[in-house]
Structures are given as C-alpha cells and as structure tokens.
N, C-alpha and C positions, 0 to 999 in steps of 0.2 A: 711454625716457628713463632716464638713466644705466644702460645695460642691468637694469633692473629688471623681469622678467615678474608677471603677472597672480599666481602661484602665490607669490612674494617680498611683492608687495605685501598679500595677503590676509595672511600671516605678520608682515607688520608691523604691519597693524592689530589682528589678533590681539593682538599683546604690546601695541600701546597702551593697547588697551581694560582691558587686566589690571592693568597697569601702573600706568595712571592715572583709572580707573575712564570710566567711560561717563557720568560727570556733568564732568567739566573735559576730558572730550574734545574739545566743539563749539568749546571756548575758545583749547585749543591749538593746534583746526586754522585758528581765526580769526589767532592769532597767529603761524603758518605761514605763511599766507598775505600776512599784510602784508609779513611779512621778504621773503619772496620778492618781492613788488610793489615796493619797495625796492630791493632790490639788480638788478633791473629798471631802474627806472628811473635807477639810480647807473650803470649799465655806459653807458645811453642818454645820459644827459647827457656820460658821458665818451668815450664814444664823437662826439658833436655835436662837443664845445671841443675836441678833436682833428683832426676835418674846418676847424673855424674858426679854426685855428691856422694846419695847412699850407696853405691857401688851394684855390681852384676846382678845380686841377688835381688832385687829391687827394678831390671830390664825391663820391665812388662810396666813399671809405674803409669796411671792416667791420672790426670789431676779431678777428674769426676770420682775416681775413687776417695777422695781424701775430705769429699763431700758428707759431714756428718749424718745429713738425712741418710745419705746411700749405706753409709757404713752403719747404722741403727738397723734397717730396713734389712741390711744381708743378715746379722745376728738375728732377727725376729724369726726369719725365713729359715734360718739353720736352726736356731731351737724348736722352731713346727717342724719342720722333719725331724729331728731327735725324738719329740713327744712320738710322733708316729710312727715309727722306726719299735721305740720301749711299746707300743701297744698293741703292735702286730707279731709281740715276742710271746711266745706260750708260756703262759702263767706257771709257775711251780707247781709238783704235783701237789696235792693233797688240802691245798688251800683255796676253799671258795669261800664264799657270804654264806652264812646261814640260811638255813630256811626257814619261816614264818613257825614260831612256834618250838626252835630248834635247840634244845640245849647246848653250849660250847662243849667240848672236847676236856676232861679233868682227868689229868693221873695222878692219882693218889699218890704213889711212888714218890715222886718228884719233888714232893715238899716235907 
C-alpha cells in the first residue's frame, strides 16, 4: 500500500509513539481511521452518481478507469497487439524485398 514496506511502517510508528506519546496514540489512530472510512465512502458515492448520471450503458464505470495514465497505457497495449496481430498476417503473394543484386520487376506494357 502506497509502496510502504513492513521496515517504513515500523519507523513510523516509532516516531508516532515518540511524537505523540503512547496515551493519544489509540485516539489518533481512531481518528485515522474515520478520515480514511470517509473519504471511502466519498470516492463510492461519487463514483455511484457518476454511473447514474451516464446511464446503463456505462454499469461497469470504475473511477481508476477515468485515470489518464490507465487509459494511455490500455491504447499502447491495444495498438502492440494490432502491430502483432498485422505481422502474423501472411504477406501478399508475389511481394518480397529484393535480392542483393536484384533487378525490380519492369512491364514495358504499362507505360
């Protein structure tokens, strides 16, 4: 969670305890805990009147989708597979590169 490891979090509680003594610790972490329940349940309501805005077809909305990095990152991903897709398709007959040496193909006809 917010890249935070076990050894960071131990360090922070450390400085709480120091900080704020170990008698309005239990207080703060209650009052931690609300904010966070809160703004929870703020993301979820505004994420809902969102979905009931644009209507049915729009059911599945997450607000991580609406995250510009995410939505860059899914078009990257969709055009690599497209590129991959076009280059696993068998080439047209009769057209390759030359060979070292090769004269092109000339119908006189033609022009």
């Amino acid at each position: 969670m917010f890249g935070v490891g076990l050894a960071e979090m131990a360090v922070i509680a450390l400085v709480a305890i120091v900080v704020f003594g170990p008698d309005k610790l239990p207080e703060l972490a209650k009052q931690a805990g609300a904010i966070l329940r809160k703004a929870r349940e703020f993301a979820n309501s505004a994420r809902d009147d969102l979905r009931e805005e644009l209507g049915p077809e729009f059911a599945d909305l997450e607000l991580r989708d609406l995250d510009p990095r995410a939505i860059v990152r899914k078009h990257i991903v969709e055009a690599m597979e497209d590129a991959g897709e076009e280059a696993a398709k068998p080439k047209k007959r009769g057209l390759r590169p030359l060979l070292e040496g090769e004269v092109p193909p000339y119908d006189l006809e033609s022009t």
